[in-house]
N, C-alpha and C positions, 0 to 999 in steps of 0.2 A: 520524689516518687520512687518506690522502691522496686516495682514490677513494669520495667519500660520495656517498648517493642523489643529492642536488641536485648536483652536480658532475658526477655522468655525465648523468642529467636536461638539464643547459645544456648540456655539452659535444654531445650531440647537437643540437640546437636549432641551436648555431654553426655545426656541420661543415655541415649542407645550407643556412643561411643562406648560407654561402660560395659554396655551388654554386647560388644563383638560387631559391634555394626563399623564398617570402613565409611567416613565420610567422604562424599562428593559433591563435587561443587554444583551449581544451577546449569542446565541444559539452557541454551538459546531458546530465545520463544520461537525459534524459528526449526520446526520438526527436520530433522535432516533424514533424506533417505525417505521421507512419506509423502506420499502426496493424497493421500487422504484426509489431510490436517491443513488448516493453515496456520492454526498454530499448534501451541504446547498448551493444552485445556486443561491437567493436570498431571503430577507429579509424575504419573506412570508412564509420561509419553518415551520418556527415553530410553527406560526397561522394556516395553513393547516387542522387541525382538526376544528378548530373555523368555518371559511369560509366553512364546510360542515356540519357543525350540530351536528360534530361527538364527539365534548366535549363543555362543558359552557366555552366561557372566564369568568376569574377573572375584569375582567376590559374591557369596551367597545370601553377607547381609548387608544392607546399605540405607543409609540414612542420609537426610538431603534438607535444601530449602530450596523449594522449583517455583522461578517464578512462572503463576499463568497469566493466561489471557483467555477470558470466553467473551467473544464477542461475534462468534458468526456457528452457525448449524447448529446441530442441538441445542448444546450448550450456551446461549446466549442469554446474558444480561442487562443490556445496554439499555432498553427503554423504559428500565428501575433503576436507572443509576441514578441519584441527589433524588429520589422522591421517596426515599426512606434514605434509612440511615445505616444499614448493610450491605445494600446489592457493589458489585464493585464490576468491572471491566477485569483491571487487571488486580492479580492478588498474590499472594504467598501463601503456596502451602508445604508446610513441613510432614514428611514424609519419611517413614520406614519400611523398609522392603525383606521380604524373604525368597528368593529363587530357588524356590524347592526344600527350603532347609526346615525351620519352625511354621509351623500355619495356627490356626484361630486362636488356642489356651495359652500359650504366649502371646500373641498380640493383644490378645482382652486384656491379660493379667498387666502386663506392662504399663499399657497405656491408662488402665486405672491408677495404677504406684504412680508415673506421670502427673494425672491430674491431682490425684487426692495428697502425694505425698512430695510431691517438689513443687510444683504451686499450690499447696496446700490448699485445695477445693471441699469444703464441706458435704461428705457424702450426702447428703440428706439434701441437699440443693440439685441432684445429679439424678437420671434417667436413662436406661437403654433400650435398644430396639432391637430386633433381629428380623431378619425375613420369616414371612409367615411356614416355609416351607424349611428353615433351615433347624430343627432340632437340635442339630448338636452344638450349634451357637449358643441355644437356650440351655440348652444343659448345662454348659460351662458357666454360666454367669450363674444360675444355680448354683453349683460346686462351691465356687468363690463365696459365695455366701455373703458380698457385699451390698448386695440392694438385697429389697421382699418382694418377692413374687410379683407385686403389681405395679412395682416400677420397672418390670421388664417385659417392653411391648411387641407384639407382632405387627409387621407393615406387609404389606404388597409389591409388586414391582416398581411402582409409581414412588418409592420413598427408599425401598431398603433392595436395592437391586442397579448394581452400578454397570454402567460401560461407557467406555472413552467414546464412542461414536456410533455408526450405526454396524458397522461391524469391528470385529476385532477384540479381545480380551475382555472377560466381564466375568459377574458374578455376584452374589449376594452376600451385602454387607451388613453391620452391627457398627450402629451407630450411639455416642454418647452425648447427651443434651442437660443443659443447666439450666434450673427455673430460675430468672432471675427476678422474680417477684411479681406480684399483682402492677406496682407501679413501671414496669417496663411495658404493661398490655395496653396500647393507645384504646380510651374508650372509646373514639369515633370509629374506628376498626371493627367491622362484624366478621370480617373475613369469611364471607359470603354463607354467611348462617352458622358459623363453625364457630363453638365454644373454645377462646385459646388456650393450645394444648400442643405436645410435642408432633410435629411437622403439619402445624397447620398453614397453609400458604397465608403471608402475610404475618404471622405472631413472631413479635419480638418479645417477649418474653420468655419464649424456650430457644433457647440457643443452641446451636450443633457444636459439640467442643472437640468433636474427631467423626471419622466417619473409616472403619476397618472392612476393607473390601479383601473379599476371600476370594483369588482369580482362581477359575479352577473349569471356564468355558471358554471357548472360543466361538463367537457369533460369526455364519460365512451371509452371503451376501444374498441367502435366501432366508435367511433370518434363523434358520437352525440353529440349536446350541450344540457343542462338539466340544465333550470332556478333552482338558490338556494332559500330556501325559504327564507332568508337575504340577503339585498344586502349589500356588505361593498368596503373597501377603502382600495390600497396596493398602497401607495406612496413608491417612490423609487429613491432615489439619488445618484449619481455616487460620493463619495468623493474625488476620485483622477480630475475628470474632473473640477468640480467645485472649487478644488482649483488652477488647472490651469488656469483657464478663470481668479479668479479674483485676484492671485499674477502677471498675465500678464497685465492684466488691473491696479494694481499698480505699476510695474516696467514699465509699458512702451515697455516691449518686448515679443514677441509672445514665450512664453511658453507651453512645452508639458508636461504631466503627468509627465516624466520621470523627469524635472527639477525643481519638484516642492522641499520643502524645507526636504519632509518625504524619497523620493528618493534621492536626493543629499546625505542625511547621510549613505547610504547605500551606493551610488554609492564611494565616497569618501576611503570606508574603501578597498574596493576592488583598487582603485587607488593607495593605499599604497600597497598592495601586488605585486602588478604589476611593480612596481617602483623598488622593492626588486629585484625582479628578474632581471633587467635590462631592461627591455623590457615595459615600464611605459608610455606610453603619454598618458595623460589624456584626460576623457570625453571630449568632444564637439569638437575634432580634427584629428579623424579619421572619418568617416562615416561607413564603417566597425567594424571598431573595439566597436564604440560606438552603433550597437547591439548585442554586445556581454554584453557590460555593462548593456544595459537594460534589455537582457535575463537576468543574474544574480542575478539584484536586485529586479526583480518581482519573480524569483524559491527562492530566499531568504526566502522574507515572505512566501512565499507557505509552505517550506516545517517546516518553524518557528512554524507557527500555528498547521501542522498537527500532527507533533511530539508533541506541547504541548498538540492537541488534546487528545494525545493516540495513533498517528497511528505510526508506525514501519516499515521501508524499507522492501519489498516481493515481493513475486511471484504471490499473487494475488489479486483483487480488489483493494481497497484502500492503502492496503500495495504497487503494484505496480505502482499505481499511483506514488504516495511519490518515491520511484529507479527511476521512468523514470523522476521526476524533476530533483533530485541527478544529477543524469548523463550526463541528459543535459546543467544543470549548470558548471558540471563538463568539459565537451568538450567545452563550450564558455570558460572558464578559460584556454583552450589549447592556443585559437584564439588571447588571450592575452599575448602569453608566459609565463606561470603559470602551471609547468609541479608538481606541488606539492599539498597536500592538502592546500585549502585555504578558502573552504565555511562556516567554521567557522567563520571569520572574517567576512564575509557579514550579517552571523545569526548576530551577535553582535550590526551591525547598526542595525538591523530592531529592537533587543532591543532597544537601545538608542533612536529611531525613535517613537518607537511605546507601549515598555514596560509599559506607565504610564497611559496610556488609554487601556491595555490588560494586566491587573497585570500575568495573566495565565504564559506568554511567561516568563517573571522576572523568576519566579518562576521554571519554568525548562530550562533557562538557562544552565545550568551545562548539563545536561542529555542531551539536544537538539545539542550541538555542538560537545560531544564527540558520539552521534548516525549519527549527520552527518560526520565527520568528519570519522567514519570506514567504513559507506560504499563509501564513496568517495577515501579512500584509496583502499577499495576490488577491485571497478572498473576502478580505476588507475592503477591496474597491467594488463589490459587486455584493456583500451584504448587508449593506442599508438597504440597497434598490431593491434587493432581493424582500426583508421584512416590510420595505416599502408597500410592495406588490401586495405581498401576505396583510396587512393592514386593509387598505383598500380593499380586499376580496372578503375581508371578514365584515367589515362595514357593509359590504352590499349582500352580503349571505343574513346577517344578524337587522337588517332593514325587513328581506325581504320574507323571514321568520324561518327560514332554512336552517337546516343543520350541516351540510355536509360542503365539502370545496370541491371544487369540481376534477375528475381527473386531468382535464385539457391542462389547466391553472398549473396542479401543480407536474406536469412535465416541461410546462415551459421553466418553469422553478430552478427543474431539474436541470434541462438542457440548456437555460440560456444563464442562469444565475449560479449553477453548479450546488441547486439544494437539492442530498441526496433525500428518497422519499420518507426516509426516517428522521429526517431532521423537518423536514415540511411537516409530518403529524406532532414530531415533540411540540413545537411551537404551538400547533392548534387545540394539540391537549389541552394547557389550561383554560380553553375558550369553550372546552366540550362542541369543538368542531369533528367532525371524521373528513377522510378524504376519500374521495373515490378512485381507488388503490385499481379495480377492475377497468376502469378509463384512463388510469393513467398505465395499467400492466400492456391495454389495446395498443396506447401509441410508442409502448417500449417493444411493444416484438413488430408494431410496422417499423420501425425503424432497424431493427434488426435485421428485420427482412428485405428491407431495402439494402441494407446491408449483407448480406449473404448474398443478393441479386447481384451483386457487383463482382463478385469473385469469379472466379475460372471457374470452370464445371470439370476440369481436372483437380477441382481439390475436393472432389469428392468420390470416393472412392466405392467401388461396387462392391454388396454386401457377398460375404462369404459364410457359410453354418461351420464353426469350428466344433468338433462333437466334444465332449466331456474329456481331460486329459489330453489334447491334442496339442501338442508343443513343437516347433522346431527353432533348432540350433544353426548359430552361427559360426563358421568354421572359414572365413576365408581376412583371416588378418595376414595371410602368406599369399594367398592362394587370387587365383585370375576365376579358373574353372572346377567345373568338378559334376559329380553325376550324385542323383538321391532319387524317392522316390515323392508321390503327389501324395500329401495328407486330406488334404483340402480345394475343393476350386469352386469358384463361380461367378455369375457375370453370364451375357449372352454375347455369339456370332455377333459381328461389325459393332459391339459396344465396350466397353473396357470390362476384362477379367481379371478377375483377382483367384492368384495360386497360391498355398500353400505346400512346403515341399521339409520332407526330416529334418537336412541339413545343406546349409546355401552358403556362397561364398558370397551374397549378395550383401553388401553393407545396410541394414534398417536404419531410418534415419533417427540422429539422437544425438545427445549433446550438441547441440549445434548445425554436426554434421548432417547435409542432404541423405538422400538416399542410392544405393547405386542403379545404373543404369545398364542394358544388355538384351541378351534373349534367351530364352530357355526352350529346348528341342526336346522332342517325344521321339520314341525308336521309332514311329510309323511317319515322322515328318515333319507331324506339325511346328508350327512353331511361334513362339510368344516373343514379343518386343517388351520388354519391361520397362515403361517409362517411370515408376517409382519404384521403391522399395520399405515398409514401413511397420511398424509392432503391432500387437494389437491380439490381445488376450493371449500373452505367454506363450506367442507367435510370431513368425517374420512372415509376412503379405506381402508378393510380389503383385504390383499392379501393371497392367500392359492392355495392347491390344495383338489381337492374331492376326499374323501376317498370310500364315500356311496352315488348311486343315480349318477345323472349330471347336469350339469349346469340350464337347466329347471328347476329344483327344487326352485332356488336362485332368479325368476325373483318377478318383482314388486308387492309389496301386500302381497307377501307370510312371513307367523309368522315364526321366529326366535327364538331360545336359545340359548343364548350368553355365555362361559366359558372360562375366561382366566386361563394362568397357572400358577398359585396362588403361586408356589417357584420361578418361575424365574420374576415373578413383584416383588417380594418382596426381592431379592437378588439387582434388579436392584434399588429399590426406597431407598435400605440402601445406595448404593453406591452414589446414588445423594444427599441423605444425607449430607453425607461425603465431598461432593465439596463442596457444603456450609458454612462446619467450615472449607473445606480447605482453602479455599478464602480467610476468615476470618482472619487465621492463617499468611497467607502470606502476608494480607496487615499488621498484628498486628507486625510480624516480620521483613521484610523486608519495608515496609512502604507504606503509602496512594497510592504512583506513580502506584503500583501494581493494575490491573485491570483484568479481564476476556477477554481471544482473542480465547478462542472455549473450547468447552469438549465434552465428548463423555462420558457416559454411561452406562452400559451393565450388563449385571448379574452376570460376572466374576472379569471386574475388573474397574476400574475409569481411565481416562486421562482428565488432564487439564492443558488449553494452556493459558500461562499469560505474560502481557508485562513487560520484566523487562531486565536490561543493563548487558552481561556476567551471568558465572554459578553461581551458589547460593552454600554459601562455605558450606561444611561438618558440618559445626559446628551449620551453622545455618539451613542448611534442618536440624539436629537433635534435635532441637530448635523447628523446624515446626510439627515435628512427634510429639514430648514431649503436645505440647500444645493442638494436635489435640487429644492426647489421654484423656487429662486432663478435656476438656470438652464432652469427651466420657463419661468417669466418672463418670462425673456432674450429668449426665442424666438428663440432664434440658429439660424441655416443650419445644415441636417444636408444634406450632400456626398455622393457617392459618385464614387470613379474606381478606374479600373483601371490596376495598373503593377505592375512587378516584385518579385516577392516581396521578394528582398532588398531590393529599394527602400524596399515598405515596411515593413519592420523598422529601415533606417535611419533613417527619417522617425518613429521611434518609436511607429509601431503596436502594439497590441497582440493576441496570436494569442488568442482565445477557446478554453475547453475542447474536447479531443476533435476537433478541427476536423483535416480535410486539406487540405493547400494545395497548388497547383498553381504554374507557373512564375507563369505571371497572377493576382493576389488582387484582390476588390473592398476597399477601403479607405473604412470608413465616418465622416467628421468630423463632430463637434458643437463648432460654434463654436471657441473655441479651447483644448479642455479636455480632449476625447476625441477618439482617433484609433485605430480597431478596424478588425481583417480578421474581415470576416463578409457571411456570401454569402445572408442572409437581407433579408426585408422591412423598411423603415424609413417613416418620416414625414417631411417635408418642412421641416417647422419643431420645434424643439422645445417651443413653445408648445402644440403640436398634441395633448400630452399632457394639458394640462390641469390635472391636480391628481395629487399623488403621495403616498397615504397608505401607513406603514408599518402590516402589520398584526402581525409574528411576528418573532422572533427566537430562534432553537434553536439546540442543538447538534446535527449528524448521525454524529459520529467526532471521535475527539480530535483534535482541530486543524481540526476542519471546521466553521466556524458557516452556517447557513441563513439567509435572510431571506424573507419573505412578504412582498407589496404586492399593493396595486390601485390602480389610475389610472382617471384619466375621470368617465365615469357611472359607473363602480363605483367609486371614490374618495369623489363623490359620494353614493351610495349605502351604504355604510357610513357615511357621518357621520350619513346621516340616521337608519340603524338605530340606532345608538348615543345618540343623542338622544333617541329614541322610550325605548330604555332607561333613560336616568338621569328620563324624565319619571315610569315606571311605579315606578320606585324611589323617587323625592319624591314619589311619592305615597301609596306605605305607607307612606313616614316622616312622611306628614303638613307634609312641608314643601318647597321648592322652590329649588334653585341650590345658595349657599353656605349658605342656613340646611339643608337637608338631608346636608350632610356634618356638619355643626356637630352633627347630630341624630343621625346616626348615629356619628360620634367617643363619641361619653357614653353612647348600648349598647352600645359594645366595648368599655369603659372599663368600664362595670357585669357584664357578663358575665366579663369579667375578673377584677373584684374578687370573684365569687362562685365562680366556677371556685377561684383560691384560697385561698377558706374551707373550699369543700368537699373540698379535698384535704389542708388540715389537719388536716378532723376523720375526711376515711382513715385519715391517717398516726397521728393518736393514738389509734383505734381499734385498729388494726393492731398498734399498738407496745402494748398497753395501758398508754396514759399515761404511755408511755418505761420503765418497771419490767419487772421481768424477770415473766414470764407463763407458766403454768402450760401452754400448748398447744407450750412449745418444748421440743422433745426432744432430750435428748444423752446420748448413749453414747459410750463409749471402746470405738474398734475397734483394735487392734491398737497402744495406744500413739498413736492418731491421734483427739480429736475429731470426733464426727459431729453437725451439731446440723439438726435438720428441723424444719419445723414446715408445716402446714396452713391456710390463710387463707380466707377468703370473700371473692368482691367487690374483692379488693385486683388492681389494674391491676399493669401488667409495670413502668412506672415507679416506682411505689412498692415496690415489690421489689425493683428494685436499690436502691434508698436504704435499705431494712429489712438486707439482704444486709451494705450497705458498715457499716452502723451495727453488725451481730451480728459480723461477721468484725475489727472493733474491740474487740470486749468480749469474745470469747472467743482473740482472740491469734494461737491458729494452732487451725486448724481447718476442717473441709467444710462450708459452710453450703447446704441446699437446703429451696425454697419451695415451693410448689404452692398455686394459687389457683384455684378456682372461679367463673368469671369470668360466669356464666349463660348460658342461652339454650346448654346443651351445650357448652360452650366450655372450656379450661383451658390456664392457665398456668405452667411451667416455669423455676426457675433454679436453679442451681448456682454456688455461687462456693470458691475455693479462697485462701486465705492464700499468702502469698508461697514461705515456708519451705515450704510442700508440693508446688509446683507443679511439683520437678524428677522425681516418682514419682507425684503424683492429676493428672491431668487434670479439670478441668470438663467440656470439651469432647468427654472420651473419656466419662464418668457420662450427660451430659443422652442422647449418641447411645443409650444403653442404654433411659434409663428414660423416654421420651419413646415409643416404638414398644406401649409399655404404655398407655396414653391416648388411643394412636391418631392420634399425632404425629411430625413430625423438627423437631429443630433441632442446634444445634452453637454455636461458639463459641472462644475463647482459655482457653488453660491454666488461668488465674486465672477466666473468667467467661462461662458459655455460657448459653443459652435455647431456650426449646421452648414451642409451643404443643400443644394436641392436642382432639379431640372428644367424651371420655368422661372428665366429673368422677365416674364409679364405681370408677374407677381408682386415683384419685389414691393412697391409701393404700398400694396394690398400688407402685404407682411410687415412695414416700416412704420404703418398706420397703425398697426394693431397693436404696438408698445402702450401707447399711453393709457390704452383701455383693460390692459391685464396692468397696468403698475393702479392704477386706480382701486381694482380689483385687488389687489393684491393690501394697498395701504388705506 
C-alpha cells in the first residue's frame, strides 16, 4: 500500500513545513486553562487564546496533528459510532493555522496543491463550498480557475459556518469534498428525501477532504458575533476520511473509515478474541455484528488516549465520560460472544496502529490496559444482569405490542446496573424500542433533589446583580486588612448577604483552597461577619451575615474596612503549603504518572486526590511522610513570581487541577524540588509548616487514590491524641509500650486458637461426625438429584464447605441448605454440580425461594446465597427446590 495512514499523516506535516509553518506537537485532549470544554473537540482548541488576543503566539504559522474527541455538547457523535462507517468519537485532525499572518487565498490555494498535487486527487472528483454570505471566498476560487462555476457551492450556517462551542471563536468556512462515486451512495439510504449530494446528512459518497475556517468572530454569551481584531486561519482535516477516499481510490474499492489500514489493526486483534471464544466470523460478514467491530475500534482509541491523557474511569465529567466508553465497548464485546475481559487487546492494536506517531500511548501502555481491563471486569459482574433485565422488559413491551421502555426501567438500569441512558437506547435501538427519557429525566432530578435536600443551606449563597463590567480584585497575598469601597451587595436583614467590594484582602476560594473568613465595617458602623468568601462573574463575593446595622449599610459607594482572620488564613495557607511538597513527594516516590485529580484545603487539615493504579504500600506512604518531613526541615525559600504562562510551563511548572490560566500565572517555588502555577496563599519558608503527619490513605474511583494529612499544631495534636490512646489501651492490657503489644499478640493468638476449635465442633455437628445423617433429604426429580437438608446455628461459611463436601459424595446433584441462624435471621444456599449447570441454575433457584423467608440474594450458576428474616419459613423454601428443578429440566 502505497498511501498509509502515517504516510499521509507526515506528508502533510512536510507540505506546510515548506511553507514556513513551525510544527507542533498534539495538545492533551484535555483543554487546559478552559472550562468550557471537556475536551479538545478540534485542532483550534489550543490556539483559542491566540485567536482572541488573550496571549501572543510564539509563531504566526503553525501546523499540527491534534487529536480530538467529540463526544459530549455540541459537538457529539457517539450514538453513529459503528452504524455507518465514518462517525468516530475520537479522530485526528491535521491542521494549519495563521495568527494574523495569511488568511483565505492562501489557504484555498494551498490546500488545493495539497490535495490535487501531493496526494495527487483528480480535480474533477473534487467540489467546494463557501458560506452563502462570504463573497470573497467565492471570488478566490473563481480567480484560481480550478473548478467551473457549479462546482462552487453556497451553504448556510447549518454546513459552512464553524465554531468550537457555543461561544468563543468562529466564522465561516470553505470547505473541499470528493465524489467518490455513485457506488459509495448506500441505495437503501434516502437520507430523508435528499438526493446524495455534497453535505447531505448521511451521504457517503461526497466526502469532506478539509474544511478552512476563517476566524474573524468572536461569539459572547449572548450569542452576538464581535469582529476580532486579527483575522486568522483554522484549517482542518479529517485523517480518517481522507485516508479513505485515497486507499479507495488506490485499491479500486469503495472504502470506509473503518477499512482503512489504522482500523484494520485494531479491528483484527479483536477478531482474534472472538475467534477464542467460538463465536469468530470476522469483519465484513456480518452486517450486525460488524457495528459492533466498529463501535470497539473507535471506544479503543478513545479510551487509549484518555487514560494516557491522565483521565481515570468515574462518576463524574471526564472520568465518566472514559466508564460510559468502557462499557459500551464492553456490551458490543457481548454482541460478539466475548463474555470475558477483552479490551485490552483492542488498546494494543491502537498501540501498534498509532504508538509511533503518539509516543504518550507507548509509554502508558502497561497502566492503560491493566485500568481498562478492571473496570471492564467491575462492569462485567453487573452487565449480563443488567441485558438480562433489558431482555425480559423487551419480551413484555413486544407481548404486550408497545413500543416504548419505561422511564422507571430504565433508571433502575441506570442506578442499580450503572447503564448510562445512552447505552439503554443503543441496545433498544436495534429493536426500534424508544425509552421514556422524560420518566427517567422525573426520577434523575428527584434524586438530585433529594440530593441537594441533604446539603447545608449555607452552601447556597444569596443572589447578588453584578452590573455589566463590575470586577474586583484581590490584593491581600501580604496583607491581613485594608479599606475599598461596595461595588455590589445583596441579600436581606437576619438572612445571609453577599458583598461585593473593588479590592479585598479576602482570599476567594480556588485551587483547593477554602475561602477566607472575618468582617467587614462601614464608616456608620455596620458590620458584616463574612463566613465565606468565593468568585463569581469576574468577582470576589464576600458571603456573611450582619452582626451591626442592615443591609442598607453595604449598598454601592459606601467605604469599607476589610479584616480577615488572620489564624485561620494562616493555618489554611501552611496546609496548602504542604500539597505542594506533597505532590512533590508522590511524583518523587511513586513516579512522574502521578498527577493532581482535586484537593481541598482548610484550616484544620489537607485532602488530596491523585491519579495512581491500587493503594500505595505502607512502606512507601512512610517513604512519602519521611520526605515530606525532610524538606520541612530544609526550610528552603518558597518564591512567588509572575511571568508568562508558557514561560512557565517551560521552566517546568506544574498546572494544578481544575485551575484557569491566564496569559500572566503566579509561579510558586519551593526550594529546588517544586515549581507550581497557583494563584493561592503560601508560606514564606518551608519550615513554617512544621510537622507533616499522614493521617489516611483511600481510594475515591479507580485510579484515583486520596490522601489525608495535618500539619502544625494539628500534626502536633494528633500525635498527642494518639498517645493518650495506646496509653488507655496499655492499660486494659495491664501493661505499657512493647510489653503491651507483646500482651495483646497472645489474645489474638488465644482467641484465634479457640475461634478454631469452635468451628470444628460446628463443622462436626453439622456434618454428624462426617457420616451420612438422617436430616439429609434426597429425591430424584426428573432423572436429577435433589438433596436438602435443614441446619441450626450453622453460619453461611460452614455451608459452603457442608455444600462443597455433599456436591462431592453425591456426584451430580442440587444441593440446598437453610440455617437458622437466630435472633430471626436465616440463611440460604444453593449449589449445583458442574454436569447440571448448562439447565439448573443456582442462582435462578435461591432468586425463587429466598423471597419466601423474606429475603433476596443471587449468585453463579454453580453457587448462589440468600439471607432472609423468617426462620418459619424455612421448610416452606426447602420444599420448593424440587418444584423449580423440575421446572427448570
Amino acid at each position: 500500500m502505497r498511501w498509509t495512514t502515517a504516510k499521509i499523516r507526515q506528508s502533510f506535516l512536510d507540505f506546510f513545513a515548506e511553507r514556513g509553518h513551525t510544527i507542533v506537537p498534539s495538545a492533551s485532549l484535555i483543554p487546559k486553562g478552559d472550562p468550557t470544554l471537556l475536551f479538545v473537540n478540534a485542532g483550534m482548541v489550543q490556539f483559542k487564546d491566540y485567536f482572541l488576543g488573550l496571549r501572543t503566539p510564539p509563531h504566526v504559522r503553525v501546523a499540527d496533528v491534534q487529536k480530538c474527541l467529540r463526544i459530549s455538547g455540541k459537538h457529539n457523535d457517539l450514538e453513529a459510532v459503528g452504524r455507518d462507517t465514518y462517525h468516530h468519537t475520537f479522530f485526528e485532525m491535521l491542521g494549519n493555522w495563521s495568527f494574523g499572518d495569511y488568511y483565505k487565498e492562501e489557504a484555498i490555494r494551498w490546500h488545493w496543491e495539497l490535495i490535487t498535487r501531493v496526494w495527487e486527487i483528480d480535480p474533477k472528483l473534487l467540489y467546494a463550498t463557501v458560506h452563502k454570505d462570504d463573497k470573497e471566498a467565492e471570488d478566490i476560487w473563481l480567480k484560481l480557475g480550478v473548478l467551473p462555476p457549479e462546482r462552487i457551492l453556497r451553504f448556510g450556517d447549518k454546513d459552512n459556518f464553524w465554531e468550537m462551542g457555543e461561544t468563543g471563536p468562529c466564522g465561516p468556512c470553505s470547505e473541499i469534498s470528493i465524489d467518490r462515486g455513485e457506488a459509495a451512495c448506500s441505495p437503501e439510504k434516502n437520507h430523508a428525501g435528499e438526493k446524495c449530494f455534497v453535505n447531505v446528512d448521511g451521504c457517503e459518497r461526497f466526502i469532506e477532504m478539509g474544511n478552512l475556517v476563517f476566524i474573524q468572530y468572536n461569539r459572547d454569551a449572548s450569542g452576538k458575533l464581535n469582529p476580532l481584531a486579527k483575522k486568522h486561519v483554522d484549517t482542518g482535516t479529517g485523517l480518517e476520511r481522507v485516508t479513505a477516499a485515497m486507499q479507495s481510490i488506490e485499491s479500486g474499492k469503495i472504502l470506509g473509515n473503518y477499512e482503512i489500514d489504522l482500523f484494520q489493526t485494531i479491528i483484527k486483534k479483536v477478531e482474534i478474541v472472538a475467534k477464542e471464544v467460538g463465536n469468530g466470523s470476522p469483519y465484513g460478514k456480518d452486517p450486525e455484528r460488524d457495528i459492533s467491530y466498529r463501535a470497539i475500534a473507535d471506544h479503543a482509541r478513545t479510551m487509549t488516549f484518555l487514560i494516557a491523557d491522565g483521565i481515570t474511569p468515574g462518576n463524574t465529567d471526564r472520568e465518566y465520560v472514559l466508564r460510559r466508553i468502557i462499557r459500551r465497548a464492553a456490551r458490543h464485546g457481548r454482541y460478539l460472544g466475548i463474555h470475558r475481559p477483552f479490551l485490552a487487546a483492542a488498546h494494543a492494536g491502537v498501540v501498534e496502529a498509532m504508538g509511533d506517531a503518539y509516543p504518550e500511548i507507548k509509554k502508558a501502555a502497561a497502566k492503560t490496559a491493566e485500568v481498562i481491563t478492571q473496570e471492564e471486569s467491575r462492569f462485567g459482574e453487573t452487565l449480563d444482569r443488567g441485558l438480562e433485565l433489558i431482555d425480559t422488559e423487551l419480551a413484555r413491551i413486544k407481548k404486550s405490542g408497545g413500543h416504548t421502555l419505561p422511564g422507571e426501567v430504565a433508571f433502575k438500569l441506570y442506578d442499580t446496573y450503572g447503564f448510562p441512558l445512552d447505552l439503554t437506547e443503543d441496545v433498544l435501538r436495534n429493536h426500534s424500542i424508544d425509552v421514556d427519557v422524560a420518566g427517567f429525566n422525573r426520577l434523575m432530578d428527584e434524586q438530585k433533589e433529594r440530593g441537594r435536600a441533604a446539603r447545608k443551606d449555607d452552601a447556597v449563597a444569596p443572589e447578588v446583580s453584578l452590573g455589566a463590567g463590575t470586577a474586583s480584585r484581590f490584593v491581600g497575598y501580604h496583607d491581613y486588612d485594608g479599606e475599598s469601597e461596595v461595588l455590589a451587595a445583596g441579600g436581606k436583614d437576619g438572612d445571609r448577604v453577599a458583598v461585593v467590594v473593588a479590592e479585598t484582602v479576602f482570599y476567594p476560594e480556588g485551587g483547593g483552597q477554602v475561602g477566607d473568613r472575618g468582617v467587614i465595617e462601614t464608616a456608620s458602623g455596620a458590620l458584616l461577619e463574612v463566613t465565606d468568601t468565593r468568585k463569581a462573574e469576574g468577582s470576589i463575593v464576600h458571603i456573611g451575615r450582619i452582626l451591626r446595622g442592615d443591609a442598607a449599610d453595604f449598598a454601592r459607594g459606601a467605604r469599607v474596612k476589610l479584616k480577615v482572620d488572620r489564624l485561620r488564613r494562616d493555618a489554611a495557607r501552611l496546609n496548602h503549603s504542604a500539597t505542594h511538597i506533597l505532590h512533590y513527594a508522590l511524583r518523587d516516590v511513586l513516579g512522574n504518572s502521578v498527577h493532581q485529580a482535586g484537593s481541598l484545603v482548610d484550616p484544620d487539615k489537607l485532602r488530596f486526590d491523585f491519579a495512581h493504579q491500587g493503594p500505595v504500600k505502607d512502606d512507601a506512604l512512610a517513604t512519602i511522610e519521611e520526605e515530606i518531613n525532610a524538606r520541612i526541615r530544609e526550610n528552603a525559600a518558597v518564591t512567588v513570581e509572575e511571568m508568562a504562562y508558557d514561560d512557565a510551563l517551560k521552566a517546568g511548572a506544574l498546572a494544578f487541577f481544575g485551575d484557569k490560566y491566564g496569559d500572566r500565572v503566579r509561579v510558586v517555588r519551593m526550594g529546588d524540588f517544586s515549581v507550581e502555577l497557583c494563584g493561592g496563599t503560601h508560606i514564606s519558608r518551608t519550615g513554617d509548616v512544621g510537622m507533616f503527619k499522614l493521617e489516611a490513605e483511600s481510594g475515591v474511583a479507580a485510579g484515583v487514590r486520596r490522601i489525608e494529612a495535618v500539619t502544625g499544631q494539628g500534626a502536633l495534636e494528633t500525635i498527642r491524641k494518639r498517645e493518650k490512646i495506646l496509653e488507655e489501651i496499655g492499660a486494659q492490657l495491664g501493661a505499657r509500650d512493647g510489653a503491651a503489644v507483646d500482651r495483646l499478640e497472645k489474645l489474638l493468638a488465644r482467641e484465634k486458637e479457640l475461634e478454631k476449635k469452635l468451628r470444628a465442633m460446628e463443622q462436626k455437628l453439622a456434618t454428624g461426625a462426617g457420616g451420612a445423617s438422617a436430616e439429609e433429604n434426597v429425591q430424584d426429580v426428573g432423572g436429577v438429584k435433589v438433596v436438602t437438608r435443614k441446619l441450626d446455628g450453622v453460619d453461611p461459611r460452614t455451608m459452603r464447605e457442608m455444600a462443597d463436601r455433599m456436591r462431592q459424595k453425591h456426584a451430580s446433584a442440587v444441593v440446598a441448605l437453610g440455617s437458622d441462624l437466630g435472633e430471626g435471621k436465616v440463611a440460604l444456599l444453593v449449589a449445583v454440580t458442574p454436569d447440571l449447570t448448562s439447565k439448573i441454575k443456582a442462582g435462578d433457584i435461591i432468586k425463587n425461594i429466598a423471597p419466601i423467608v423474606g429475603g433476596t440474594g443471587g449468585g453463579r450458576p454453580d453457587l448462589a446465597q440468600a439471607g432472609g428474616r423468617d426462620p418459619s419459613k424455612l421448610d416452606e423454601a426447602l420444599a420448593q427446590i424440587a418444584t423449580l428443578v423440575a421446572s427448570s429440566s
